[in-house]
N, C-alpha and C positions, 0 to 999 in steps of 0.2 A: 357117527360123524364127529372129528375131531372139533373145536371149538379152543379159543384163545383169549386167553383172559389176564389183566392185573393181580397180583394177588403177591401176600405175605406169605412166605414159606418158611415153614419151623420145621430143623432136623435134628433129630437128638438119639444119645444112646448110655448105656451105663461103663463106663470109665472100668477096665482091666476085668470086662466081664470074665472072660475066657478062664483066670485064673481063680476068680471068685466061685465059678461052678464048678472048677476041680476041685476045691474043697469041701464041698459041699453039694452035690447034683441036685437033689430033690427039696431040701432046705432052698436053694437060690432059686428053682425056676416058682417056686411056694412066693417066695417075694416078690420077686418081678412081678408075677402074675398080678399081686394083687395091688403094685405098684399101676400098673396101668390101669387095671378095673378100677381102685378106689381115689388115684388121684389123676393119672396123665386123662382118660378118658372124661372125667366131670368136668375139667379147666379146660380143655379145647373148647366144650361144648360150651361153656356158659360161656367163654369169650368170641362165642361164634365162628368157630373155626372147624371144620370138620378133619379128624383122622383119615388120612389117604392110605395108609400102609402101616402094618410094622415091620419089622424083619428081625427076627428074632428078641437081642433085647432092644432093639432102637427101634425107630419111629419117624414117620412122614407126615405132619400135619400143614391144611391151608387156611390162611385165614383172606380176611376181605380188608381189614385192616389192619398195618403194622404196628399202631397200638395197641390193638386187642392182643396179636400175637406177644407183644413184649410183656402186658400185665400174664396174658397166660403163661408165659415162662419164668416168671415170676415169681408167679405163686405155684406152679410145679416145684420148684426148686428150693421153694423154701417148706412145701410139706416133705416134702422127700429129706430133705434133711433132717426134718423134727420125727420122724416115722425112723432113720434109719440110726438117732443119733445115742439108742441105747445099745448098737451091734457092736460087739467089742474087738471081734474078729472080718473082716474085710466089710465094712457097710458099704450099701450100695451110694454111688454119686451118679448125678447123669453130666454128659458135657452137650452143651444146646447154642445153636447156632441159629439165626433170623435172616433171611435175604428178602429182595423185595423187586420185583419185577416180572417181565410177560410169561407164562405158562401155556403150553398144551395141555389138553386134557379130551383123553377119551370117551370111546362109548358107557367103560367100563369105570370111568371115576378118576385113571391112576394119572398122574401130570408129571410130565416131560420137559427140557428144556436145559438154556445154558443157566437158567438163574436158577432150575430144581438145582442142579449139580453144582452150583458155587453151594447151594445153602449144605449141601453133604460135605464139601471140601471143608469150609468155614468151622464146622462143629470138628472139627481136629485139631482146629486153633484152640478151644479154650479147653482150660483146666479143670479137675473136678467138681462138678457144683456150681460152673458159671456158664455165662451166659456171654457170646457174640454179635452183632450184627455186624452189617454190611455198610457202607457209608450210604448207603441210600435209604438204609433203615433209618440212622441215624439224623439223617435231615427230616424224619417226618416225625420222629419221637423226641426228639430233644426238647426239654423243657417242659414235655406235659405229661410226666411222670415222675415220681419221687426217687431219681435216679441219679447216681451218678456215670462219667461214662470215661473211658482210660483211651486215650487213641493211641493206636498200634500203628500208623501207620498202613504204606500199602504191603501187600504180603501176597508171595508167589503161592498158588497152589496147583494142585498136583492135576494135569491136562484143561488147565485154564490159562490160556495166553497172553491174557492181559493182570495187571495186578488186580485186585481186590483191596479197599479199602475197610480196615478192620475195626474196628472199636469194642471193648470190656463193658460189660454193662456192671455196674455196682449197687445194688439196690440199696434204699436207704442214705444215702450220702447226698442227698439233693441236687439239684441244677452245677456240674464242674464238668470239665471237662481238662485233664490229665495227660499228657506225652511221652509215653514209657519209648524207651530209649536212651538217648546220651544226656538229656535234658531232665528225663525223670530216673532212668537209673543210674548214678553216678559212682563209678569206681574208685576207690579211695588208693593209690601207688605209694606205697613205705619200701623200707629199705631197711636190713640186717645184716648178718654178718656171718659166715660160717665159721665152724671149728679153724680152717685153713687163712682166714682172711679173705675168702673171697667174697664179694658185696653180692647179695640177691636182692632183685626185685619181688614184690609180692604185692597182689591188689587183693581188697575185698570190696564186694558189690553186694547190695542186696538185704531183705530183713528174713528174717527165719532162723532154724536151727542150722548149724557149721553144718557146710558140708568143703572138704579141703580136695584141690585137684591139685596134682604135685605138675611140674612140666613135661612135655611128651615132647621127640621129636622138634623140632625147629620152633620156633614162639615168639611172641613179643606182645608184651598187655598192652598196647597201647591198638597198637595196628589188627591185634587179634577180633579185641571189644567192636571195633568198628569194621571188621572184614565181614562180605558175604557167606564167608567158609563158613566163622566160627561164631558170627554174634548170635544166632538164632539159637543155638546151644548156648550160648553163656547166659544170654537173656529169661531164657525159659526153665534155666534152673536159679538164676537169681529171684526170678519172681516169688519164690518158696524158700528159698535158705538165702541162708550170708552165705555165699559162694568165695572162697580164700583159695586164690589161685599163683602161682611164681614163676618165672621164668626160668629154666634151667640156668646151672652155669656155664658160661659159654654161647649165651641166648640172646635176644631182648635184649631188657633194659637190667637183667643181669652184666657184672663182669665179664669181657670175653675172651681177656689172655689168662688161663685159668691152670694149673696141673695138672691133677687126676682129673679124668672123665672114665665114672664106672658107677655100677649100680649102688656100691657100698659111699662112694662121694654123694649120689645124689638123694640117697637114704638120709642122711647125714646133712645135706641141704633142708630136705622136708623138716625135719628134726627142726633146725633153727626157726625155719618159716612162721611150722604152726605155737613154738614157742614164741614165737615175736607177736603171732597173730592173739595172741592170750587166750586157745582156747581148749580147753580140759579133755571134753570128749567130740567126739565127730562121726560122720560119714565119710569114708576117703574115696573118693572116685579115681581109680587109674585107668588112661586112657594111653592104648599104642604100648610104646615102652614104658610107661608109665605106669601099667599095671605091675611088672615086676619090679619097682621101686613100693607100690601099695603094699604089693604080696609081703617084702621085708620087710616092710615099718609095721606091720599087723603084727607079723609073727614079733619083733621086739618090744611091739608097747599094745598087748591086745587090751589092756582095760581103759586105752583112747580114743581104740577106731570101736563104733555104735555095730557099722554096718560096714561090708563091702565089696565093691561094685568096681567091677572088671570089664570094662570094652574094648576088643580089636585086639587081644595083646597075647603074649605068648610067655610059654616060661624059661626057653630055652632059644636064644638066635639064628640068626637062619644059618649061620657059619658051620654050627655043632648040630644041626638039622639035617643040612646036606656037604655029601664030600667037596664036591663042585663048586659051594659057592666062594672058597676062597680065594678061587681064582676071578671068581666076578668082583669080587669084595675089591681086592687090589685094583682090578683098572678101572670102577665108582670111584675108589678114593684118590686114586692120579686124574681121574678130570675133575673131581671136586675142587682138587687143590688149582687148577689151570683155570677153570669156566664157570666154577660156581658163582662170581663177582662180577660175571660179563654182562654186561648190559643188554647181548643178545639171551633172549631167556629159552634157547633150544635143550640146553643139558638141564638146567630145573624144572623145564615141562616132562622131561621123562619121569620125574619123579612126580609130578601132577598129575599125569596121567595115569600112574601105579594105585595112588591115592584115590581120586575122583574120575572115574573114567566116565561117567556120564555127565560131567558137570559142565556147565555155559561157558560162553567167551568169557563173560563178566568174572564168575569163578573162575576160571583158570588164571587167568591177567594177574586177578587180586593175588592168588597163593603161590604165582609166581615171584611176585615183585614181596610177597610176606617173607617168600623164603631167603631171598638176597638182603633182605633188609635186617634178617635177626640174624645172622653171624657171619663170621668171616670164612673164606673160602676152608681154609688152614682146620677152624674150628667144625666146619661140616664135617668135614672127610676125620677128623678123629672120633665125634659124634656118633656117625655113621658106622664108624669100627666097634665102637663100644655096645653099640644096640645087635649087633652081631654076634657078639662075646658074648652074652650075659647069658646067664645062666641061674636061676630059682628053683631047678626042680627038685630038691632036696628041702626047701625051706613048705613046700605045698603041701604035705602031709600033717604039719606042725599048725597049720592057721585054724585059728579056734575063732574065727569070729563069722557072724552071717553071712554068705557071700553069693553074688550073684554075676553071673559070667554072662555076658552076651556080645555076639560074633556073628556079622555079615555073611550070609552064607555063599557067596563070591567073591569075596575078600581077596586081591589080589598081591598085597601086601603082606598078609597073612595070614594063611591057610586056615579055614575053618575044622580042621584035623587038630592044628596044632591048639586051639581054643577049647577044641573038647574035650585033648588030652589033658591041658594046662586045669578044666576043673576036672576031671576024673579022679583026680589027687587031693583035691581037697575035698575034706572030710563034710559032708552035708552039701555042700554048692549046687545048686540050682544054675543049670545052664540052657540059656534060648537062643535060636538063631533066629536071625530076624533077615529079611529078604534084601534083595536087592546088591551092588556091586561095588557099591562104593566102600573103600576103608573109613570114611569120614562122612558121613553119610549129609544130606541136601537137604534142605527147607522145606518140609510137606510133601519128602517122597515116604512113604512106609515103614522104610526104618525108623525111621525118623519117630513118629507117631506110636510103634512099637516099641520105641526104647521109653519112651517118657510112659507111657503106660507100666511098663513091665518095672519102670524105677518106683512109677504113686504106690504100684500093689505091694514092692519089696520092703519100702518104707512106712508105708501105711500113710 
C-alpha cells in the first residue's frame, strides 16, 4: 500500500565521478565504498534519517526532520573532506541538496514524488563539497544551526515548471543570510586601450584564481551579467575564479567604429585586456569564436595561459569548411547590413534560433534585443564575415598547454565534426561531447551540468 507522508529529502552524489573512475577503476570504487560504509551511512542514522537508495556513487536519503537532515549534511561533508584531503590526484567531493515536502512511499520503502525530484534537480545546483536547500528548507532551519546561508534566488530546473527557491548553506559563518547575484556579485567595468587606439571594455567579477574569457560573437558586460542567456554561466564561474571578461571590438561597451576585424586584432585585444587586468598567469576560457583567438594567444604566450578550455568553437570557418557557404555568407551580411537595427526582431531571431533552438520566450526576447543592442548593423555583418575567415589550423599542433575541448553534440552552429577535428590536432587534448542542442547551452539542462563538472575535474 502506498502511503503519504511529510518528510526532508537529502540527494547527493560525488562531483566529476565518471572521470575520477577512469583514472583509477578499482582504487575509486575502494573509496566510495567506504565513503558510504564509514561516513554517508553512520550520519543518516544518527540524525534519524534512513538511506532510501543509492545509485551508483549518489544517494537518496529521508529524514523526519529538516534539521536533522541539514546537521547530517553537515557533518557528511565535512568528514569527507578531512578523509579525502590527503588525495593529491582527483579527491572525491560530494554536491548535496535538501528539499522538504509531501512524499509517496511504497510497499517496498523507495519514495516518489514532485519534491523527490526537485531534491535531485537541486543537488546540480551546488558546487563541490556544498550543500543546497530549498526555500522551504530554509524557513525551518534558519537560525537554529551554526550556519550561514547565501540566497540564490529562484532558479529554473530541469522538468520542474515552477521555480525553486535556492539557498548555499555555509557552515560555520553563523546566523547571515547573503544575495549572490548583482547585489552580492559585483562586476567591476575598466577601460584600455589597444596597440590601434581602439578603447575596450573589460570587467572583472568574482574571488579565486584568473580565469580570462576573451569576446565571442555579439556581447555587451553590461546586458550580458544580467541576461537569462548568460548570467548563470558567468555567475557560476565567478563563484570560483576572478572571472576577467571584454567586449570585443566592435561590441558592447567596446569601441564600435573600429578597422581591422580578424583573429590577429582580436588576439591583440586580449593581449591589452589581460595586461590591464594585471594578471601573470591564467585559465583562458574560449567560447564560439572565441576559442580560435585562445588557440593563438596560448600558442604566443604559453608560460601565461595555466590551463585551456575550448567550448562550441572551431578552428577553421564555415566559409573554408564548405564551398557553398559563400554564397550564404554574402546574402547574411546584405540583411545584416538592412535589418539587423530593426526594431522588428524577425532577421536576429534566425540567428537565435541557430543558437538556442530550445530555449523559452523569455530567452529568445532577452538575446534578441542583447544582439541589437551590442553593435551596429554595419558592424554585425563585418563580424560575421570575420568568424567565417578564420582560420587556426596550422597554429593547433604548436599548443603546448593543457587543453580541454568540449562540444554540444547537436550543435547547430557548429558542427560537432569540426570540434573534434579542431582537438584531434592538438597534441594531448582531451575532448567531450556533452548532450543536448543548444550552441549556448540553458540553466539546468545537462550540458550545462556536464560542462561545470568536466571544468572542476580539468582544473582540480
Amino acid at each position: 500500500m502506498t502511503i503519504r507522508r511529510l518528510a526532508a529529502i537529502m540527494a547527493a552524489d560525488v562531483v566529476s565521478y565518471s572521470a575520477i573512475m577512469e583514472s583509477d577503476e578499482e582504487g575509486t570504487l575502494t573509496r566510495l565504498k567506504g565513503i558510504q560504509r564509514e561516513i554517508i551511512q553512520g550520519k543518516v542514522l544518527a540524525h534519524g534519517g534512513r538511506i532510501v537508495k543509492t545509485m551508483g556513487d549518489g544517494f537518496l536519503a529521508e529524514f523526519a526532520s529538516p534539521l536533522e537532515a541539514l546537521k547530517s549534511a553537515v557533518a557528511i561533508q565535512g568528514e569527507v573532506a578531512a578523509r579525502e584531503q590527503d588525495v593529491s590526484v582527483h579527491p572525491m567531493s560530494l554536491r548535496m541538496a535538501i528539499n522538504l515536502g509531501d512524499i509517496l512511499v511504497d510497499d517496498d520503502g523507495d519514495i516518489f514524488g514532485d519534491d523527490v525530484n526537485i531534491a535531485a534537480r537541486l543537488q546540480m545546483l551546488a558546487e563541490p563539497g556544498c550543500i543546497v536547500v530549498s526555500g522551504k528548507v530554509f524557513e525551518e532551519v534558519a537560525g537554529k544551526l551554526d550556519c550561514g546561508f547565501e540566497d540564490r534566488g529562484q532558479q529554473r530546473v530541469k522538468n520542474i515548471s515552477r521555480p525553486i527557491h535556492v539557498y548555499a548553506v555555509r557552515p560555520g559563518e553563523g546566523l547571515r543570510t547573503t544575495r549572490i547575484g548583482s547585489s552580492h556579485l559585483k562586476q567591476e567595468i575598466s577601460f584600455c586601450r589597444a596597440p590601434d587606439g581602439v578603447r575596450l571594455a573589460w570587467a572583472k567579477v568574482g574571488h579565486g584564481p584568473p580565469l580570462v574569457k576573451p569576446g565571442n560573437w555579439v556581447g555587451h558586460l553590461e546586458d550580458d551579467w544580467e541576461s537569462p542567456v548568460w548570467h548563470h554561466v558567468l555567475e557560476r564561474l565567478a563563484r570560483r575564479y576572478t572571472l576577467i571578461r571584454h567586449d570585443s571590438r566592435g561590441n558592447g561597451l567596446s569601441d564600435w567604429e573600429v578597422g581591422e576585424l580578424s583573429v590577429e586584432a582580436w588576439v591583440s585585444d586580449l593581449e591589452s585586456v589581460v595586461d590591464a587586468a594585471g594578471v601573470a598567469r591564467f585559465v583562458l576560457l574560449g567560447i564560439s569564436q572565441g576559442c580560435a583567438v585562445s588557440i593563438a594567444y596560448a600558442v604566443r604566450h604559453p608560460d601565461r595561459v595555466s590551463h585551456l578550455i575550448l567550448y562550441g568553437g572551431v578552428a577553421v570557418g564555415a566559409r573554408k569548411r564548405s564551398p557553398g557557404e559563400r554564397e550564404r555568407q554574402i546574402a547574411l551580411n546584405t540583411l545584416m547590413r538592412l535589418e539587423w537595427g530593426s526594431n522588428d526582431p524577425s532577421f536576429r531571431q534566425l540567428f537565435t534560433s541557430q543558437l538556442m533552438p530550445d530555449a523559452t520566450k523569455d530567452e529568445f526576447e532577452s538575446f534578441n534585443e542583447l544582439q541589437r543592442r551590442s553593435c551596429s548593423p554595419e558592424c554585425a555583418a563585418r563580424y560575421y564575415e570575420a568568424i567565417c575567415d578564420l582560420d587556426v589550423r596550422e597554429l593547433l599542433p604548436k599548443v603546448r598547454t593543457p587543453t580541454l575541448v568540449l562540444h554540444v553534440r547537436d550543435d547547430r552552429m557548429a558542427p560537432v565534426s569540426a570540434g573534434r577535428a579542431m582537438a584531434a590536432d592538438i597534441p594531448g587534448a582531451r575532448f567531450v561531447v556533452l548532450p543536448g542542442h543548444n550552441h549556448l547551452f540553458r540553466e539546468g539542462e545537462p550540458a550545462s551540468e556536464r560542462f561545470f563538472e568536466e571544468l572542476t575535474a580539468f582544473l582540480g
